[in-house]
LUMTORBA-777314 format. One record per residue (C-alpha): residue number from 1; residue in one letter; x, y, z. Coordinates in Angstrom, 2 decimals. Layout:
<kolnus>
 num residuo    east   north      up
 NUM       A       X       Y       Z
...
</kolnus>
This chain:
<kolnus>
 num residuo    east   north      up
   1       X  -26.31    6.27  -81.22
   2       X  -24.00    3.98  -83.07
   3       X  -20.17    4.85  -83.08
   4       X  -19.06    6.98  -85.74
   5       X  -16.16    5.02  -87.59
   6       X  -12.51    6.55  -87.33
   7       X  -11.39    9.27  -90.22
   8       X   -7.88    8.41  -91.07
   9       X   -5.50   11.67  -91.62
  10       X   -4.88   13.05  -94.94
  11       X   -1.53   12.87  -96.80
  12       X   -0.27   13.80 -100.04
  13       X   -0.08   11.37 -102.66
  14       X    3.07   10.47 -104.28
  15       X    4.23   10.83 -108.07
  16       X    4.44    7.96 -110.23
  17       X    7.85    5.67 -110.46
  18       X    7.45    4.97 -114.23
  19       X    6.44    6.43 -118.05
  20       X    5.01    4.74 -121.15
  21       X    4.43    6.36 -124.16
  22       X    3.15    5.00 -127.18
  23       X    3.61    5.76 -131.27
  24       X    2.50    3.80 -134.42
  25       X    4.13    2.06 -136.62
  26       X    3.88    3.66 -140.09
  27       X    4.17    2.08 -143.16
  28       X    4.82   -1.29 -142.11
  29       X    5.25   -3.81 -145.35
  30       X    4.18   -6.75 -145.81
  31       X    7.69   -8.54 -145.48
  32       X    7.89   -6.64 -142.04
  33       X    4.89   -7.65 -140.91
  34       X    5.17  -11.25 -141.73
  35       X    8.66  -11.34 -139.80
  36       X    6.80   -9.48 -136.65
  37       X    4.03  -12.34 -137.10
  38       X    6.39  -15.37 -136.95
  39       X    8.41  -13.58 -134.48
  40       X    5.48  -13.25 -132.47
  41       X    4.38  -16.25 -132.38
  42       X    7.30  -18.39 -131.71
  43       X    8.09  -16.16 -128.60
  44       X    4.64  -16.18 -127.77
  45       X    4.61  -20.35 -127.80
  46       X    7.92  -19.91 -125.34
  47       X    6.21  -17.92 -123.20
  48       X    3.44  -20.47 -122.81
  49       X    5.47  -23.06 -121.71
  50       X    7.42  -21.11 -119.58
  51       X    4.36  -19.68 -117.89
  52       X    2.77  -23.61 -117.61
  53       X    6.38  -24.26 -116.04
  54       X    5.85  -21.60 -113.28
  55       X    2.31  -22.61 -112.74
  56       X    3.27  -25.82 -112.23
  57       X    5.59  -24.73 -109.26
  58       X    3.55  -22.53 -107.64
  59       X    4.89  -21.85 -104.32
  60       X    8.03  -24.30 -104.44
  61       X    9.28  -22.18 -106.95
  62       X   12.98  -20.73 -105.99
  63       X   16.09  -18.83 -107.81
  64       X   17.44  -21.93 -108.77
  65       X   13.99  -22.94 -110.62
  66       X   13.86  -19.41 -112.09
  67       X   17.69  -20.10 -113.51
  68       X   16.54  -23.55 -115.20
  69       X   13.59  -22.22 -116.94
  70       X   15.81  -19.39 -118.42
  71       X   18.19  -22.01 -119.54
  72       X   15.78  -23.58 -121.90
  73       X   14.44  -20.80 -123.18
  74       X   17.72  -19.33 -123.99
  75       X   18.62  -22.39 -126.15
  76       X   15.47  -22.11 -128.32
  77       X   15.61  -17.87 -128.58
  78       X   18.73  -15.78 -126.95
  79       X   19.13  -15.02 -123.40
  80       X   17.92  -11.70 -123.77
  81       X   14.29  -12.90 -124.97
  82       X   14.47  -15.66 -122.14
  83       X   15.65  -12.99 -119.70
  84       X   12.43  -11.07 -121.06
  85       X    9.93  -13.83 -120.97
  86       X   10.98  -15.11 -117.55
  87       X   10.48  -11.53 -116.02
  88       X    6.90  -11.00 -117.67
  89       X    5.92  -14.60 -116.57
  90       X    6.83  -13.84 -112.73
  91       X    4.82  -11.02 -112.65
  92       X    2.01  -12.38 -114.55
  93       X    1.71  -14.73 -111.99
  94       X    2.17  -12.75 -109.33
  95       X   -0.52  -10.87 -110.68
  96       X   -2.95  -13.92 -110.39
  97       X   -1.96  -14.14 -106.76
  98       X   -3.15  -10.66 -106.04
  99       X   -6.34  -11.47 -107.62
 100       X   -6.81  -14.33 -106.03
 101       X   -6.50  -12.57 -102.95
 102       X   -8.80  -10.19 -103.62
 103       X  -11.57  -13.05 -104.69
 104       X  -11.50  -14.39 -101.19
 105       X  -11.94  -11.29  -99.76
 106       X  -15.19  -10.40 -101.66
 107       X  -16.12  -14.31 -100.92
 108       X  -15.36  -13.66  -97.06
 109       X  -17.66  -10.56  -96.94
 110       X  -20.32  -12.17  -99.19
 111       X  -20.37  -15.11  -96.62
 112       X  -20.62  -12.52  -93.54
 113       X  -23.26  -10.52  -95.23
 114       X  -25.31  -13.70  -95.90
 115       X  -25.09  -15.43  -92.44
 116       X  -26.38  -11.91  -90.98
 117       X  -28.87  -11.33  -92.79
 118       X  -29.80  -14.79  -92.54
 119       X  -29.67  -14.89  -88.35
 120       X  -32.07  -12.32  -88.54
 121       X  -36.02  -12.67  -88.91
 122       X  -37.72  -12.08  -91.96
 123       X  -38.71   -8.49  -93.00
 124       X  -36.87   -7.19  -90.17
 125       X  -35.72   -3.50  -91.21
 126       X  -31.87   -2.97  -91.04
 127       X  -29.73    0.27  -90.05
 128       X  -27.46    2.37  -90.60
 129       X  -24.50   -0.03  -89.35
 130       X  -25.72   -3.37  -90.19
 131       X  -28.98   -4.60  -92.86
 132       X  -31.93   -6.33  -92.24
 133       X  -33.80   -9.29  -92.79
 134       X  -34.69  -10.65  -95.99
 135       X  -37.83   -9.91  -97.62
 136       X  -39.50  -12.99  -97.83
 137       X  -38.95  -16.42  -96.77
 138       X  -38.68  -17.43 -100.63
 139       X  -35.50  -14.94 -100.63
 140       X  -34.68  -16.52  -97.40
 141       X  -34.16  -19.76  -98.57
 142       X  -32.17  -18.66 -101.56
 143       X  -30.18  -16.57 -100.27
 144       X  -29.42  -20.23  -97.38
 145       X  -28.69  -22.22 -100.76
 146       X  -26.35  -19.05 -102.00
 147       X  -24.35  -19.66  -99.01
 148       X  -23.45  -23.31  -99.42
 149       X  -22.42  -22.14 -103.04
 150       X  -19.84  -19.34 -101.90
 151       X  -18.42  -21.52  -98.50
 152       X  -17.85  -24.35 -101.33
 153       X  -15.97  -21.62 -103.98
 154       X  -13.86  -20.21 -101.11
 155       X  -12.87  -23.63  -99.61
 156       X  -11.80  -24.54 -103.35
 157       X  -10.04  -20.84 -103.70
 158       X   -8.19  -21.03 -100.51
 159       X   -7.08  -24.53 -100.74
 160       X   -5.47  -23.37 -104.40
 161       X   -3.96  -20.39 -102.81
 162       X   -1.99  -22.48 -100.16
 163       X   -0.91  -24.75 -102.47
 164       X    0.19  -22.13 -105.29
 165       X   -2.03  -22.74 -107.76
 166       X   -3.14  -20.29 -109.95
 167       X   -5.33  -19.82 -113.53
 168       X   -3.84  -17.74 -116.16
 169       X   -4.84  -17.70 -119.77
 170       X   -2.35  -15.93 -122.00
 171       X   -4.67  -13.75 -124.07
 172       X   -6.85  -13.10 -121.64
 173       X   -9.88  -14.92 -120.32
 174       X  -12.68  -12.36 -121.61
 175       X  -11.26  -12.91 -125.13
 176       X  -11.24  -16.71 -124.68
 177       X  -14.99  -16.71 -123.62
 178       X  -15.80  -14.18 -125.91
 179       X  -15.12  -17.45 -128.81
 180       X  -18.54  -18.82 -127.60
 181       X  -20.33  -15.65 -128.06
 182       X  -19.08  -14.51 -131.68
 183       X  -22.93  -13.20 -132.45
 184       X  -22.84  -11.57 -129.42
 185       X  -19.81   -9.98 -130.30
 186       X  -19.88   -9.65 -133.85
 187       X  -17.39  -11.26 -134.97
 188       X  -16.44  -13.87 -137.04
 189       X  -14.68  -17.15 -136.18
 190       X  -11.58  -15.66 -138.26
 191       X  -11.66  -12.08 -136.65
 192       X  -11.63  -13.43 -133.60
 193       X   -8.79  -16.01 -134.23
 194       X   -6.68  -12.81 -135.44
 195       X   -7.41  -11.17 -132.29
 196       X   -6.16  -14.28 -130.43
 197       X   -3.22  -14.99 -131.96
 198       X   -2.48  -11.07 -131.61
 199       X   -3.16  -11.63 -127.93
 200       X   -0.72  -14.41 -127.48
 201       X    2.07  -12.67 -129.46
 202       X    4.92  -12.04 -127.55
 203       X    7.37   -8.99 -128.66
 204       X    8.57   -7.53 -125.51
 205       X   12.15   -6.13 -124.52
 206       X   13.51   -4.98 -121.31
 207       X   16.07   -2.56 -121.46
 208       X   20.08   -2.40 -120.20
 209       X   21.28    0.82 -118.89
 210       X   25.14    0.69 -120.80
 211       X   24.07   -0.65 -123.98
 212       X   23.15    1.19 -127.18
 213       X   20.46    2.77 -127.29
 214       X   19.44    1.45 -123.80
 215       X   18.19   -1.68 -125.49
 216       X   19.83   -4.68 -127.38
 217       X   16.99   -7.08 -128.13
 218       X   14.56   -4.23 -129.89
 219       X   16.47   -1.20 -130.19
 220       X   15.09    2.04 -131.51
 221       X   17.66    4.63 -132.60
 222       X   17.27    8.58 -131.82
 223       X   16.01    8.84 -135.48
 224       X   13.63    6.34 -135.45
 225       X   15.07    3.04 -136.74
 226       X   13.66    0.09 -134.87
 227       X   15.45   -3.27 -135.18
 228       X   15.22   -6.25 -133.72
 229       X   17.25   -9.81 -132.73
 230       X   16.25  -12.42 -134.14
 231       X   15.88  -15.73 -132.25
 232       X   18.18  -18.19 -133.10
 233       X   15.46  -20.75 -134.92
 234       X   15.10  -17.39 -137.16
 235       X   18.20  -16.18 -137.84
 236       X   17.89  -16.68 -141.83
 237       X   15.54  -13.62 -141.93
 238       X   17.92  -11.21 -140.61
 239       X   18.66   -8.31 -142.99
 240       X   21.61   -6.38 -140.98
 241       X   24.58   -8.06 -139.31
 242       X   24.55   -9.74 -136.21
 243       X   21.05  -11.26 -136.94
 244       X   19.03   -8.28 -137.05
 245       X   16.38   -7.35 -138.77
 246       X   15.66   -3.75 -139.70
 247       X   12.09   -2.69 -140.24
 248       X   11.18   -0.32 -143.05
 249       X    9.32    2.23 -140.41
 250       X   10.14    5.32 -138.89
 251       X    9.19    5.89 -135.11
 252       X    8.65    9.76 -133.37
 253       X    7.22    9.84 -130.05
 254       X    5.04   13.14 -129.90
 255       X    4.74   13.23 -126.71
 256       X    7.90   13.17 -123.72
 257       X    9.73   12.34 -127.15
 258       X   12.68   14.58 -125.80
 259       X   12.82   13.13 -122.71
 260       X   13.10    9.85 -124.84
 261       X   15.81   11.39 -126.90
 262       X   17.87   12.49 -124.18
 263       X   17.67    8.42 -122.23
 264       X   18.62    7.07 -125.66
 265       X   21.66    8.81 -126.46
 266       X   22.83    8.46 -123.49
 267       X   22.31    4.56 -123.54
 268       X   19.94    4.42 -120.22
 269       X   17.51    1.55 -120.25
 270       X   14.19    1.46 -122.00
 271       X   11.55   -1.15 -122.59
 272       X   10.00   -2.00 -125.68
 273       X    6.79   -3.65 -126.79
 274       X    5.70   -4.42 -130.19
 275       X    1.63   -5.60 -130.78
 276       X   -0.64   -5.44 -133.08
 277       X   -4.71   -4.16 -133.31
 278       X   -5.92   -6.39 -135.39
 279       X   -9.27   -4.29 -135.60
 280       X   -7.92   -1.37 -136.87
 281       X   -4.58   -2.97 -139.08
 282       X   -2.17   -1.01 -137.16
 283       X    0.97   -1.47 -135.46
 284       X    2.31    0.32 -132.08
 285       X    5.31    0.56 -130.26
 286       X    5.20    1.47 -126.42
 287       X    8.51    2.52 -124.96
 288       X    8.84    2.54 -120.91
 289       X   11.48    3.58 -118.40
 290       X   11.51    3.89 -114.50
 291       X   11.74    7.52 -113.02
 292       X   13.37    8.55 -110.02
 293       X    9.90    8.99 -106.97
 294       X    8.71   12.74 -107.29
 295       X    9.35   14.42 -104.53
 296       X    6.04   15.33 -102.87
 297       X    5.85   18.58 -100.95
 298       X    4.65   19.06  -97.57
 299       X    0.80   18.62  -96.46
 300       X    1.14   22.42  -94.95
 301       X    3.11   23.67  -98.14
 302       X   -0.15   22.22 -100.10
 303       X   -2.57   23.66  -98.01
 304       X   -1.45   26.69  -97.96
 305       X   -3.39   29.55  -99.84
 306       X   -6.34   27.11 -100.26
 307       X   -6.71   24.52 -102.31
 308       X   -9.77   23.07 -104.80
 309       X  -11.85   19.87 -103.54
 310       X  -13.73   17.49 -106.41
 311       X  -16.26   14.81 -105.81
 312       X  -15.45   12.08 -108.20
 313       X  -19.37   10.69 -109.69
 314       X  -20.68    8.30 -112.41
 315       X  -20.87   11.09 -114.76
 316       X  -18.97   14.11 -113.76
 317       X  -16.54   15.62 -111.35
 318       X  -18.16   17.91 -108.59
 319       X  -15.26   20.82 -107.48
 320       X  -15.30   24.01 -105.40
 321       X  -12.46   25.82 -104.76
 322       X  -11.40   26.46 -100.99
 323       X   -9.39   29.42  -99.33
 324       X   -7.05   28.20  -96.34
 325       X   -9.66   28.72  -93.79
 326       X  -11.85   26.33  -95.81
 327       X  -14.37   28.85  -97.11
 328       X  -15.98   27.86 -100.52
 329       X  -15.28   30.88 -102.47
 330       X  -16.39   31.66 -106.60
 331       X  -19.03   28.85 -107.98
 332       X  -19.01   24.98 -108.08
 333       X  -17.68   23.99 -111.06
 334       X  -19.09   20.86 -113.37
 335       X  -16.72   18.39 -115.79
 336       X  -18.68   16.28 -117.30
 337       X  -17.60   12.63 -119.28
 338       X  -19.76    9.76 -120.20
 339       X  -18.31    6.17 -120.00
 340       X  -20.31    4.52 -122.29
 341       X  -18.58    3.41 -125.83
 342       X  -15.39    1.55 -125.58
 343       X  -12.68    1.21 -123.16
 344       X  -10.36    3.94 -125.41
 345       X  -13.40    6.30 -125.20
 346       X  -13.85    6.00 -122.14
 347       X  -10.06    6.74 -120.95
 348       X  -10.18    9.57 -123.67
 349       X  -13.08   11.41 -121.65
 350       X  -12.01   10.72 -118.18
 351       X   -8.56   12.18 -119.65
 352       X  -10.27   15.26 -121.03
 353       X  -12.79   15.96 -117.59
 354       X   -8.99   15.77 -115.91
 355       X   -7.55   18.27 -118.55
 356       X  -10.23   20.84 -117.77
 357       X   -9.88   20.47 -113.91
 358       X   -6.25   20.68 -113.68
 359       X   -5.80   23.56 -116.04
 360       X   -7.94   25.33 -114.13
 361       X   -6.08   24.56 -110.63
 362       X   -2.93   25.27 -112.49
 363       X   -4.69   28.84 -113.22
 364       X   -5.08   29.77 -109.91
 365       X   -1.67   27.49 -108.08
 366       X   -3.79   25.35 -105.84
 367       X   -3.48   21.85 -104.98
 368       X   -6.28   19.27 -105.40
 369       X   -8.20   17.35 -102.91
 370       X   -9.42   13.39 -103.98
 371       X  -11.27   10.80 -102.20
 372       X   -8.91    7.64 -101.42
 373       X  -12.16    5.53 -102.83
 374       X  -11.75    1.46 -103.44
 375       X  -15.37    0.15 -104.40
 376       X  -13.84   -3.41 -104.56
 377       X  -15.71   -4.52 -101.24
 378       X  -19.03   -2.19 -102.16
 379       X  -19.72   -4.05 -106.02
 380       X  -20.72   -7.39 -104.31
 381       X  -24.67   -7.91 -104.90
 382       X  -24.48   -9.23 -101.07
 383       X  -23.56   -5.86 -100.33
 384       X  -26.56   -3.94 -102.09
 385       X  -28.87   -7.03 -102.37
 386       X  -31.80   -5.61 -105.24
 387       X  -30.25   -2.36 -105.82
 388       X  -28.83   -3.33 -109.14
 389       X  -28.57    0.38 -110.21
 390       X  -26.80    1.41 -107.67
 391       X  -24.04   -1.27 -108.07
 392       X  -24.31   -0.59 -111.28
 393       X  -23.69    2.70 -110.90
 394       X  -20.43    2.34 -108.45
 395       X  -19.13   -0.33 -110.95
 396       X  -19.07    2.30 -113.64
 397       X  -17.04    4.64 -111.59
 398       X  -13.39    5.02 -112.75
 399       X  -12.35    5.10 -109.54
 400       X   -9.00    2.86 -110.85
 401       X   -8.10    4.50 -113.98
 402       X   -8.98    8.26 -112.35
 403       X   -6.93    7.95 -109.70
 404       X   -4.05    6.67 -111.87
 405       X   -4.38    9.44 -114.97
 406       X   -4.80   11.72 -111.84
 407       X   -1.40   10.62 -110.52
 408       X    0.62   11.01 -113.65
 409       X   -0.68   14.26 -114.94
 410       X   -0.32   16.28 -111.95
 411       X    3.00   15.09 -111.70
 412       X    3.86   16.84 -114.57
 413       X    2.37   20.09 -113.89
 414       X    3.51   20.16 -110.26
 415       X    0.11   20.22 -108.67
 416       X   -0.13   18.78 -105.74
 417       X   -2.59   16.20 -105.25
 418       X   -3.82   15.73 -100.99
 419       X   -5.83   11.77 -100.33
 420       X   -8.28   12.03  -97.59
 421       X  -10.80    9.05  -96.02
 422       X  -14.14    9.18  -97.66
 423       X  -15.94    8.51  -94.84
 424       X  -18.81   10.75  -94.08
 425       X  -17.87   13.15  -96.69
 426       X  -21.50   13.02  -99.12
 427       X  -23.68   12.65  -95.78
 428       X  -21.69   15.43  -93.87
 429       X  -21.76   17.47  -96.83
 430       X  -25.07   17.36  -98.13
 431       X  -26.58   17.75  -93.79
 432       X  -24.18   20.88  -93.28
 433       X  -23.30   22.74  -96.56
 434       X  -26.04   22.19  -98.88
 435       X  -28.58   24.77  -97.66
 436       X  -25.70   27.15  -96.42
 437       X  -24.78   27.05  -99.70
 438       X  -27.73   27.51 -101.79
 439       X  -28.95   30.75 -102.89
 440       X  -31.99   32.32 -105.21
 441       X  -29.26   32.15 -107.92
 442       X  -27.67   28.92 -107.46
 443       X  -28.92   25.68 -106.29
 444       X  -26.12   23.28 -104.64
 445       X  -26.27   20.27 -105.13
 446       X  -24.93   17.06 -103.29
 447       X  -22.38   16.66 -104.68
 448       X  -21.11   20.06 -105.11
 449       X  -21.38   20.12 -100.79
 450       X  -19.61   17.04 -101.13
 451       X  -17.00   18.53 -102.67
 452       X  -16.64   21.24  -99.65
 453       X  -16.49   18.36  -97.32
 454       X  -13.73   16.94  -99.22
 455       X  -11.65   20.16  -99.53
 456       X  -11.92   21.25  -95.75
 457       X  -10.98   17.52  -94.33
 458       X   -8.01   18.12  -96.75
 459       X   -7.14   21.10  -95.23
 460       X   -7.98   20.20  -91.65
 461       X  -11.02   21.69  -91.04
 462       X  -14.06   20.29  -89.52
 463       X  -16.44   19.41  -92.00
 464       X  -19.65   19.79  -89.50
 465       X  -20.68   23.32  -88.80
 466       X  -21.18   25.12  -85.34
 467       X  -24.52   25.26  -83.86
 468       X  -26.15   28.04  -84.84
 469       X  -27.26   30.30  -81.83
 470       X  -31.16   30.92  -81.38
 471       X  -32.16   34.34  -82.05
 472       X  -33.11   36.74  -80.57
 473       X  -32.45   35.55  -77.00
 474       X  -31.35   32.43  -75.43
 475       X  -34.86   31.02  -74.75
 476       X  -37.00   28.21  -77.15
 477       X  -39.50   31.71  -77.94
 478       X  -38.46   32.02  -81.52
 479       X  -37.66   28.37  -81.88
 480       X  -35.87   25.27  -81.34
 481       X  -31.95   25.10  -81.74
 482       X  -30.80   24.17  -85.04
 483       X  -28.51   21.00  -82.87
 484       X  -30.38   19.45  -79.97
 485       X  -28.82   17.28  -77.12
 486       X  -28.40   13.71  -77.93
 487       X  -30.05   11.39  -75.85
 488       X  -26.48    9.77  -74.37
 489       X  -25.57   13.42  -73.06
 490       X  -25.40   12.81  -69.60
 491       X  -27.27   15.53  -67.23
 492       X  -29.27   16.91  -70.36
 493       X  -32.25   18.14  -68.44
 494       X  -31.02   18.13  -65.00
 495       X  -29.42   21.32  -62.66
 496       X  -25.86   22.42  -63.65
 497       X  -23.39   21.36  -60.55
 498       X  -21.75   24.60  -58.66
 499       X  -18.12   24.80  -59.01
 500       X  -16.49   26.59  -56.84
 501       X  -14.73   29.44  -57.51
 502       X  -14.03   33.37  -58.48
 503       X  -17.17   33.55  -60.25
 504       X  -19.53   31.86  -57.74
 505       X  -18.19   33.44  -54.66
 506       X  -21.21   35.04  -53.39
 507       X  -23.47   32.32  -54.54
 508       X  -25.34   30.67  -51.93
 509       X  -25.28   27.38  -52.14
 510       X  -29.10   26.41  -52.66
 511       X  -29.29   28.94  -55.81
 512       X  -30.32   27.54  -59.02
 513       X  -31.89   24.32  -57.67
 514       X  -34.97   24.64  -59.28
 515       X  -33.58   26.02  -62.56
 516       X  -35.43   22.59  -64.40
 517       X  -38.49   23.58  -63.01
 518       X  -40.60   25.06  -65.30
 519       X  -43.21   26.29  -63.17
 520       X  -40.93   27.61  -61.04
 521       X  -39.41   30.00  -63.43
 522       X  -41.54   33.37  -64.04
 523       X  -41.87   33.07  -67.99
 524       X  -45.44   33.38  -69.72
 525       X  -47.72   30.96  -69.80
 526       X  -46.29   29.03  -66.93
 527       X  -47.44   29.63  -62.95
 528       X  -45.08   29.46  -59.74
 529       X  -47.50   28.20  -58.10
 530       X  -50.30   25.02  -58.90
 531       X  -53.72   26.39  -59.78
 532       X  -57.09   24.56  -58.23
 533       X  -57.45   23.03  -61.87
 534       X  -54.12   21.69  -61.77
 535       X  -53.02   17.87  -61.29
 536       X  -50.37   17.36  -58.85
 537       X  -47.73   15.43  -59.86
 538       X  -47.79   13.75  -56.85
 539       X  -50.48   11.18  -56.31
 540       X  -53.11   11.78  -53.26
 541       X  -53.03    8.92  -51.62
 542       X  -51.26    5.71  -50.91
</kolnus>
């Protein structure tokens, strides 16, 4: 029997540290949008350069490098837009550096995966812990050439990582590819320049905590006047002193608007953005600001009075609700979403499967139970070899954007939200819940048990049942036990040892030393003594 791999404790999962909400810009003119456009695009240019600069660095990069590159851009715009640009290029790149890391992980197990399989013979099954053999020696000698392919990528990727270097396209890389593919994409070559140069725009603000409004560079008044400075090159289209220019649109945020309010008139910081969807012809304003860390409760103070568990699938979320000895109690319910249509529909019905869930745990005053799931290491087709459904299947779990929307909406509601390790939670579930569970009336499914495994490892429980006792008596006449000795138990089939003590007193010391002998025992069908038919099970002779 392999080792079974360690379950990490469960802990409650902290609130968010920041908000963004978003609202559209009505009514935009013409004149306004024109001076957003060539606003845009000059910043957007700076940012370029100063993201080329930083590139160029790489790890030699220091405070007084940072300092120097804010200096130039503060000559060609203000030193609140270089103070802006400098900030979003750092973590931009820091970004790539994160991803990077990530790539040579997935290289690193793709590599490990390959040499194994490869060090083993062909068509050799695989287990539990480790796979097999490849299927052929065709796929063999692919899979050989495969290898050389990914040990050459990760020598390139880690050799770029030590020296700093990173790729970033401003814009985004699936947009620039997606130039090649127009048909594909239907679009034409001047729809997809709009979406480009929309891309690249830069309009971006951080906030001051002290100044008006909580922003200087875009500010947005408590009635809904935005304004912006100018850069210096563009001073001459200011219409307001000071070298601002006033747009002709109102702004309302609909929703945390008063919590909005109340930061703006009281001149704490908020962040601006300004971009444009060039598919629809609209214009949006996000506004951001940090919040203070929510204070989670305690794990016991969530546990207590039970809590609901949900299995998190491709399309739907599995949940049963759990009293606080981790007895499913009521029905399984179902919240269905489908991900296919765009990335906004998407989001919209992994919002609305979350709405459903959480009013109903806010119904009853229970805290919720989630997987800690990453599929980052399980999406690698070294992982899963053929099974392309399957990875397609994990890759089109919002496992990311769940977990986040999760985060930030039971924050607001106060629910409490409990992380436990996934591990063994579907197999566990499905080998000691499913049946249990299932009735004339209701069939269980696995991912409903799932969800019971997820709830009582949440709220400490074990998730594998007790052996169930034979009936009737404590003999095999019925049946076999439901659990049966593994073959590592040591002393499975042999006498019991005599301890010493109250109970065994006045037991001599030669009782029970036959108690594995079958034919010793008076039970039916089996003789104390060896009949003239019988074989001994010693042999005759030497």
């Amino acid at each position: 029997m392999g080792r079974l791999r360690e379950v990490a404790a469960p802990f409650v999962v902290p609130g968010p540290s920041g908000v963004a909400v978003r609202t559209r810009l009505g009514h935009v003119s013409a004149e306004d949008e024109e001076v957003l456009r060539l606003v845009g695009d000059l910043l957007g240019s700076l940012a370029s350069q100063d993201l080329k600069a930083r590139c160029s660095a790489g790890r030699e990069h220091d405070g007084d490098a940072w300092a120097e590159r804010k200096r130039v851009l503060t000559g060609e715009s203000s030193s609140r837009w270089a103070g802006s640009i400098t900030k979003a290029t750092h973590d931009q790149w820091a970004l790539a550096r994160r991803g990077q890391l990530a790539h040579i992980q997935i290289l690193e197990a793709g590599i490990a995966t390959i040499e194994h399989r490869l060090s083993v013979p062909v068509g050799e099954k695989g287990t539990k812990q480790a796979p097999g053999g490849y299927r052929s020696r065709q796929e063999w000698f692919a899979k050989s050439r495969r290898l050389h392919v990914l040990e050459d990528r990760l020598r390139q990727v880690r050799a770029d990582r030590e020296a700093g270097v990173v790729r970033v396209v401003r814009g985004g890389k699936r947009l620039l590819n997606t130039r090649h593919h127009l048909e594909e994409a239907q679009l034409t070559q001047e729809q997809w320049r709009a979406r480009w140069k929309a891309g690249r725009r830069f309009l971006a603000a951080d906030g001051e905590s002290g100044k008006r409004f909580g922003n200087e560079t875009i500010r947005v008044t408590d009635d809904g006047e935005v304004s912006l400075r100018l850069p210096a090159p563009m001073a001459h289209l200011s219409n307001a002193p000071h070298g601002r220019y006033v747009l002709a649109a109102k702004v309302s945020f609909a929703y945390r608007g008063e919590q909005w309010v109340d930061r703006v008139t009281a001149n704490r910081a908020v962040a601006y953005r300004i971009h444009e969807d060039t598919g629809r012809g609209r214009w949006y304003l996000t506004a951001s600001w940090t919040i203070p860390p929510v204070q989670t409760v305690p794990l016991t103070v969530a546990r207590a009075g039970g809590l609901i568990g949900f299995d998190t699938n491709a399309g739907h979320l599995a949940a049963w609700r759990l009293d606080e000895h981790g007895n499913p109690t009521g029905s399984p319910r179902r919240f269905d979403y489908d991900l296919s249509g765009t990335a906004q529909h998407r989001d919209a019905q992994v919002r609305h499967a979350l709405i459903r869930l959480l009013h109903w745990a806010q119904r009853h005053h229970l805290a919720i139970a989630i997987e800690d799931l990453d599929f980052q290491a399980e999406k690698t087709r070294e992982k899963h070899g053929r099974k392309k459904r399957f990875r397609k299947l994990i890759s089109g779990m919002p496992t990311s954007r769940l977990r986040a929307r999760l985060v930030s909406m039971t924050a607001e509601l106060g629910i409490p939200v409990v992380a436990v390790d996934p591990v063994y939670t579907s197999r566990w579930g499905a080998q000691h819940w499913r049946k249990p569970l299932t009735t004339t009336t209701r069939k269980t499914t696995r991912h409903d048990a799932a969800a019971v495994a997820i709830g009582r490892r949440a709220l400490g429980h074990p998730i594998q049942r007790r052996t169930a006792p034979p009936p009737h008596d404590r003999s095999d006449r019925v049946g076999h036990r439901t659990v049966q000795a593994g073959p590592v138990a040591p002393g499975r089939e042999g006498n019991h040892p005599r301890i010493p003590g109250p109970r065994t007193r006045s037991v001599p010391p030669g009782r029970g030393a036959n108690a594995v002998d079958q034919n010793a025992q008076h039970r039916p069908g089996r003789s104390a003594e060896h009949q003239p038919w019988q074989q001994d099970s010693l042999p005759l002779s030497l």
